[in-house]
N, C-alpha and C positions, 0 to 999 in steps of 0.2 A: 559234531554232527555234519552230516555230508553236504553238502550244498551244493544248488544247480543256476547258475547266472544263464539267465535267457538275454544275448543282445539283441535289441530289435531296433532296425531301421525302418522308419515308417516313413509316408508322406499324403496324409489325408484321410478324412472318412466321415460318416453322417449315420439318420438314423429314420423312423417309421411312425407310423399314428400319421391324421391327420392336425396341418398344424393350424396354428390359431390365423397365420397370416398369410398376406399374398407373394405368389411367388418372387414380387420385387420386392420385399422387405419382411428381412430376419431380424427379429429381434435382439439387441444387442445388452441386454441387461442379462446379468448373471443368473442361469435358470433356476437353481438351486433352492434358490429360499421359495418359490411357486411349487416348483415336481417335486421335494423332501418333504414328505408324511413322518410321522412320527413312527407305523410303523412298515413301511418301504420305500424307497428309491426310486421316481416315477420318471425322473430322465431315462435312469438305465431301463427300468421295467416296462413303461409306454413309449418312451420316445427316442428306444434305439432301435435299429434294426440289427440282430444278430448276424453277422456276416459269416461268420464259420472260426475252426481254429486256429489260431497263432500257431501254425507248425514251423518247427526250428528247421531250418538250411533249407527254406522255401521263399522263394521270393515272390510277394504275392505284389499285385496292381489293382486300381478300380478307380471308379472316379463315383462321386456321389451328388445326388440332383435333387429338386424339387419330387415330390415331397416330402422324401427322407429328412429326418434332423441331423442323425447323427449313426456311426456307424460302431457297432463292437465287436472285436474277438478274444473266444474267451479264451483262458487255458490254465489247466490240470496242475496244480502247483503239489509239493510236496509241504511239509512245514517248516518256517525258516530258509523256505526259499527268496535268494534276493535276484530280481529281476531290472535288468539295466536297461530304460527305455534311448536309444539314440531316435529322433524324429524329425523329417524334414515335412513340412506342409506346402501347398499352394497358396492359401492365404490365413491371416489369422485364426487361429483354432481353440477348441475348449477342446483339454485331455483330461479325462476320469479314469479312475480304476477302482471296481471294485473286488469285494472278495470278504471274505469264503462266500457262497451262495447258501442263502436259508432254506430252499427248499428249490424243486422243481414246479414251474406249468402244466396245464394239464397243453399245452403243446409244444412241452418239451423243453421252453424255452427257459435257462435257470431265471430266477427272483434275487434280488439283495435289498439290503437297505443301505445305507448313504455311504459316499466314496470314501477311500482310505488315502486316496491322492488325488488333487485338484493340481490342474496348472492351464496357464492362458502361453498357448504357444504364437510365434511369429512366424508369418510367412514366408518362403523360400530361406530360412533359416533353420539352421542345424540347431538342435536343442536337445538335453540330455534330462529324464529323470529315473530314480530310480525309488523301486519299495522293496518289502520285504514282505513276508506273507509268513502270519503267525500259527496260521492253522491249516492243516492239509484242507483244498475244496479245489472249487472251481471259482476261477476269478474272471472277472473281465474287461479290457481297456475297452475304454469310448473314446471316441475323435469324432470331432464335426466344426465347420466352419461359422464363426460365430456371426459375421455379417454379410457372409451370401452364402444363395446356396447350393452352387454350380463349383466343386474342386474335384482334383487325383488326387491320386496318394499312391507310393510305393510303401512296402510292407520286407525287412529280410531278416529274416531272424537266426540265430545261433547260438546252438549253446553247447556247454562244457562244464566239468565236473570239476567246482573249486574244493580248497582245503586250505583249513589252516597250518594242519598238522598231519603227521603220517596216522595219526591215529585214528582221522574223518575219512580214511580213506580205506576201501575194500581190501581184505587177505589178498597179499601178495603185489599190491602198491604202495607206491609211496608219493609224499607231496611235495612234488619239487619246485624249485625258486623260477621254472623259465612260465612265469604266467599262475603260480602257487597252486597247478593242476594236478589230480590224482593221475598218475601213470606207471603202467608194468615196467618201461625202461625208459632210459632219457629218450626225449622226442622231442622231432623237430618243430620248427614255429608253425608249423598247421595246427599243431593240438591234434590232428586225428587219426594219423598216422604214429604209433609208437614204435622210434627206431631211431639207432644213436644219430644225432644231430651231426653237422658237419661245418665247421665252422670256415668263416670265408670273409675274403679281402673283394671278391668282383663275382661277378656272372659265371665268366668262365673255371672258378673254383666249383663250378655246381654240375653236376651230369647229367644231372634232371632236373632241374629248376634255374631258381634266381637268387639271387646273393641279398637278404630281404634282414629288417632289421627288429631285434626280439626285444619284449617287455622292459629286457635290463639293460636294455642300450646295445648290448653285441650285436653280431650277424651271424648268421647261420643260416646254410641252404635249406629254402623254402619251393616246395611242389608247385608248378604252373595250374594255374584253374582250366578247366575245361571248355570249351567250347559252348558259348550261351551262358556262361557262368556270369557272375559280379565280380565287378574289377572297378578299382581307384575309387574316385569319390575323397569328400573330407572327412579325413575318419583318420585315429591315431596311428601312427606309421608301422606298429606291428600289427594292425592290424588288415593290413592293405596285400589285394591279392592282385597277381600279373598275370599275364595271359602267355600261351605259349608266343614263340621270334613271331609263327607265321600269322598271326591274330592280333588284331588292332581291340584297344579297349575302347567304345566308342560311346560319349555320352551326350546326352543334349544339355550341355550348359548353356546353350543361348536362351535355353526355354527357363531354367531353376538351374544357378551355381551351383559347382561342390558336390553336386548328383553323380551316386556311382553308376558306373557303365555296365556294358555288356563287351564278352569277347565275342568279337565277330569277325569273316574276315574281309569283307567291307563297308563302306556306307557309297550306296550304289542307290541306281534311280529303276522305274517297273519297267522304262524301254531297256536299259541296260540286263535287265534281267531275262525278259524273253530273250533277247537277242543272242545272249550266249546264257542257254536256262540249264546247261550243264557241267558249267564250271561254277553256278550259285545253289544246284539244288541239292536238296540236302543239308545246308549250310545256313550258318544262323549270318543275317545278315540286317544293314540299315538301311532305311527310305526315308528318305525327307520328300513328301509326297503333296496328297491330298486325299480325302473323302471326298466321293460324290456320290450319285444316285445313280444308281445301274438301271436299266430298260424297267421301267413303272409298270403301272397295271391299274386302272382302273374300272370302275361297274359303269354299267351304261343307263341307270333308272333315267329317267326323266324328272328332273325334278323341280315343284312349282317355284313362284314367287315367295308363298313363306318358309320353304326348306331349299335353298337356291343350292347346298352345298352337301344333296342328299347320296353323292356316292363314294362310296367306298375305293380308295384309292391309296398304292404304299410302292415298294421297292429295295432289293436289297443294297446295303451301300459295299461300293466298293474302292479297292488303292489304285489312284492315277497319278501323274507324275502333274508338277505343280502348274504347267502348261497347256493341260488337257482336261475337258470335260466332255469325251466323246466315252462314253463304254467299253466299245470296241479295242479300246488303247489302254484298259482297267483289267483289275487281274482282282478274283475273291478274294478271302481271306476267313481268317474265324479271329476273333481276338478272346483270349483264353479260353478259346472252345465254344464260344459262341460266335452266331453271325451277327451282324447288325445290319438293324433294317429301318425306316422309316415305314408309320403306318397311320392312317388318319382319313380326312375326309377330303374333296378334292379343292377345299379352298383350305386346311390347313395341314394337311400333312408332309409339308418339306421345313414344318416346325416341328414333327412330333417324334422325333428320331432319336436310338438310340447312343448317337452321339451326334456332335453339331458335324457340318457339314465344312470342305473347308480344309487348312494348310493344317500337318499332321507329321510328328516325329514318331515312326512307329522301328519296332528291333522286332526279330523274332528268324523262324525256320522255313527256308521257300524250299516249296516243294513242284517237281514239272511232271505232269503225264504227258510221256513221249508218243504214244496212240494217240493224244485225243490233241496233244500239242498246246495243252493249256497249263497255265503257272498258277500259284496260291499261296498264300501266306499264313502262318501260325503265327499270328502276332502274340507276343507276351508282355510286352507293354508299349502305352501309347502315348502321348502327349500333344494336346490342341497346340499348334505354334497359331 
C-alpha cells in the first residue's frame, strides 16, 4: 500500500478554554488523567485551541500566550499513513496526537478521544517522533508548554510518496533506492523534481545547484532553494537545502541552536534599509531590531477617583533599529498578515500587546513606496531576543 511520510519541523504551540490558574503558574502535573473521560479527550476537545492545517512545504510560525493551553493542527491522513514528527520547542513541551476523529462540532471543530502518541519534549532541543495512522480521518497534533505559558514555535512540513516496493507504487513508477520514493524516472535528491540525477565530486559539477549529499551516502546535484525559502538548520545531511552563491542562509542561533534559516540576501538594520530602500525592496531580508509603540492614541474622559484609569488608550507597534525609540526612525510591518498593536486602558495598556515590546529577531520581504517614500515589512517569522 502506498504511503505518505509528512516531515514536520515544528517549534511550539498552546491551547483555549479558560484555565484553572493564574497567568504566573502552569500547572505542571501530567493533564491526562484529569481531561481523559471515558468517553472523550478533554485536552484535545476543551483545552486546545485549533490553529489551522499542517500544510506540507509551508512554513508556518506563532507564538502562544496566556490564556491558551495548548495549540493543534490537524491533518487529513490516508490509512497507514506514517507521519515523522522532527520538533524544536522554546521551552519544555507536552506533544499529543490524536486521530481518527469520531465525529464533528457543531462549530466545526473535529472531537476525539485519548491520544495515540504522548511525549514530554525539551526545550531548544531537536526531538523526533513518529506514528502511523491506522485508519483514514482526520488527526490532530497538540503542543503546549508545560510550565509556562509565554513560547514560539516554528511549524515546516514536507512530504513525499514512500514505497516499499514497485508494486505501492502508481502505473508507470517505480520505487527506487534514492530515499525508497515512488518516481516516473530517477530523480534528483530534491524528491520533486523527476529528472535523471547527476552525480558529483563539488559545486562546480552542478549547473544549477550544489553538490549535496543523498540518503545512501553518494552526491548528486541538488536545485538551490528559492529566496525566503528554509535552508540549514540540524537536520540529517540529505536533507539539508542551500540557497543560491548570491543569498546568505541566515538564522538566529543566538536566540535557539540548530534553528533552520532563511535565504536572504542580507541581515541589515531599518536605517540601512530606508537609506538605500531600493537595493532591499522586494527582497526577503534580516533585522536584528526592536518593537516599539508607534504615535498612541488615547480618549480624553475625565476620569474620577474610583475609575482613575477610565480611558481608552492603544497603538500600533512598529520595527526600529535597537538604538531608537523615536517612530519617526520605525517603519510598519504585518507579521504573517497581521499588524500588531497594543490596546488597553491608559494605566495598562503597554502590557496588553500583541507581542512584548523590546529586542526582536525578525526575517521576512521589505517592501518601499517610492511616492509616498515609506518602507514596510512582511515579517514571516519572529523571535523575542
Amino acid at each position: 500500500m502506498l504511503k505518505y511520510l509528512f516531515l514536520v519541523t515544528l517549534v511550539f504551540s498552546a491551547a483555549c478554554a479558560e484555565p484553572a490558574s493564574t497567568p504566573e503558574i502552569k500547572s505542571a502535573a501530567d493533564p491526562d488523567a484529569e481531561f481523559v473521560g471515558d468517553k472523550a479527550d478533554n485536552l484535545s476537545n476543551r483545552w486546545t485551541t485549533v490553529v489551522g492545517e499542517l500544510t506540507p512545504n509551508e512554513m508556518l510560525s506563532g507564538e502562544i500566550d496566556y490564556p491558551e493551553w495548548f495549540h493543534g493542527y490537524t491533518l487529513e491522513l490516508a490509512a497507514n499513513t506514517t507521519v515523522d514528527l522532527e520538533i524544536l520547542t522554546t521551552a519544555d513541551s507536552l506533544l499529543r496526537v490524536y486521530g481518527p476523529s469520531y465525529r464533528t462540532a457543531r462549530d466545526g471543530r473535529p472531537l476525539f478521544r485519548s491520544s495515540i502518541l504522548k511525549g514530554d519534549l525539551a526545550g531548544d532541543e531537536i526531538e523526533n517522533s513518529t506514528f502511523t495512522s491506522d485508519e483514514a480521518g482526520t488527526y490532530m497534533v497538540v503542543l503546549g508548554p508545560k510550565f509556562v505559558w509565554n513560547a514560539e514555535y516554528l511549524i515546516t512540513a514536507s512530504t513525499e510518496q514512500r514505497c516499499d516496493t514497485s508494486a505501492d507504487c502508481a502505473a508507470g513508477q517505480s520505487c527506487e533506492h534514492n530515499g525508497v520514493y515512488c518516481i516516473t524516472a530517477p530523480c534528483d535528491v530534491s524528491y520533486n523534481v523527476c529528472k535523471p540525477s547527476t552525480a558529483c565530486t563539488s559545486d562546480s559539477d552542478c549547473v544549477d545547484g550544489w553538490c549535496a549529499p543523498t540518503e545512501t551516502g553518494s552526491t548528486a546535484c541538488k536545485a538551490y532553494v528559492a529566496e525566503g525559502e528554509g535552508c540549514g538548520g540540524f537536520r540529517p545531511a540529505h536533507l539539508n537545502q542551500a540557497c543560491t552563491p548570491d543569498m546568505e542562509c541566515i538564522a538566529p542561533y543566538d536566540i535557539i541552536a540548530d534553528i533552520p534559516g532563511s535565504c536572504s540576501i542580507a541581515e541589515t538594520s531599518v536605517a540601512e534599509l530606508m537609506a538605500n530602500p531600493r537595493t532591499y525592496a522586494g527582497h526577503h531580508v534580516v533585522v536584528r531590531g526592536a518593537f516599539i509603540l508607534g504615535l498612541g492614541y488615547c480618549t480624553k474622559r475625565g476620569c474620577t477617583e474610583d475609575n482613575p484609569c477610565c480611558n481608552t488608550c492603544g497603538g500600533q507597534i512598529l520595527l526600529a533599529d535597537l538604538d531608537t525609540d523615536v517612530p519617526a526612525n520605525a517603519i510598519e510591518f504585518t507579521d504573517n498578515g497581521s499588524t500588531l498593536n497594543c490596546a488597553g486602558n491608559e494605566c495598562n495598556f503597554l502590557e496588553s500587546c500583541d507581542s512584548p515590546l523590546g529586542n526582536v529577531w525578525v526575517s521576512g520581504w521589505f517592501d518601499y513606496d517610492a511616492a509616498t517614500q515609506t518602507g514596510s515589512m512582511r515579517i514571516t517569522r519572529r523571535y523575542q531576543r
